[in-house]
TORZA-755236 format. One record per residue (C-alpha): x, y negated, z. Coordinates in steps of 0.001 Angstrom, whole numbers, plus 524288, in hexadecimal, padded with zeros to 5 digits. Each point is the difference from the previous one (the first is absolute). Layout:
! TORZA-755236
<atom <X, Y, Z>>
...
//
This chain:
! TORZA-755236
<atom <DADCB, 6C597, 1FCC7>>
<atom <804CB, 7F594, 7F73B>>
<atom <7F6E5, 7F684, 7F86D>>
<atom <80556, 7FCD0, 7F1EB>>
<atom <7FA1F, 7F4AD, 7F727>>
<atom <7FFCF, 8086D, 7F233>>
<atom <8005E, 80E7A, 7FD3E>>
<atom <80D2C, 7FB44, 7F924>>
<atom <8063A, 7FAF3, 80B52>>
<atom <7FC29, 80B37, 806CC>>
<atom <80543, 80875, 7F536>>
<atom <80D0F, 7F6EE, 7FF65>>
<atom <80323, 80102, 80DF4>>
<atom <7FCA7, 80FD1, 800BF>>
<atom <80480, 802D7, 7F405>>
<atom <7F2CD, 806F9, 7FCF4>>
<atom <7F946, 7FF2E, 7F26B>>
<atom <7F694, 7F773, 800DE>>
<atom <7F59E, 8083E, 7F67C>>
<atom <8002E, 808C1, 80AFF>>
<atom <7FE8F, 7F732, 80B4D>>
<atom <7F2CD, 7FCC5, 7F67F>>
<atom <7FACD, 80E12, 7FFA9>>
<atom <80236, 7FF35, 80F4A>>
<atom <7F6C9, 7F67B, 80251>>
<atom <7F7B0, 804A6, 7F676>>
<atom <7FFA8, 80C85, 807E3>>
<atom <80574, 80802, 7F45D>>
<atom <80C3E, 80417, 806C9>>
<atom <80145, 8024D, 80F6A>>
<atom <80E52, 7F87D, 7FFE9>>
<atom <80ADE, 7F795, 7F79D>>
<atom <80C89, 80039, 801EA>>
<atom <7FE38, 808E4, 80E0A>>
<atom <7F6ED, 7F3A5, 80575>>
<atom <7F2E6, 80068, 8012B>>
<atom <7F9AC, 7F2F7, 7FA3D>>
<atom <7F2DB, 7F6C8, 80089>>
<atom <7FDB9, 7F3AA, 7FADD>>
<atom <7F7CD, 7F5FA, 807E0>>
<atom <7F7C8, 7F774, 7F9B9>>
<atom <7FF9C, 7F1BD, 801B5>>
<atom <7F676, 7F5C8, 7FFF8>>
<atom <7FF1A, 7F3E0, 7F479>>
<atom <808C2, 7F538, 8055D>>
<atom <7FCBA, 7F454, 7FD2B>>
//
């Protein structure tokens, strides 16, 4: 598992369109680019 910053970092170094890394973690596709995706959600910094 790799962690990526942005969906379009992710995208850029996969060379998956990032609209469908969205639906992925939207759970309106299963995969993206043959990966499966989630984004994790992080707390305010301050």
């Amino acid at each position: 598992m790799k962690l990526y910053d942005t969906i379009t970092e992710a995208g850029r170094e996969t060379n998956t369109n990032c609209s469908n890394i969205c639906l992925v973690t939207n759970k309106k596709r299963k995969t993206a680019g043959g990966y499966h995706w989630q984004s994790i959600k992080q707390g305010a910094q301050n």
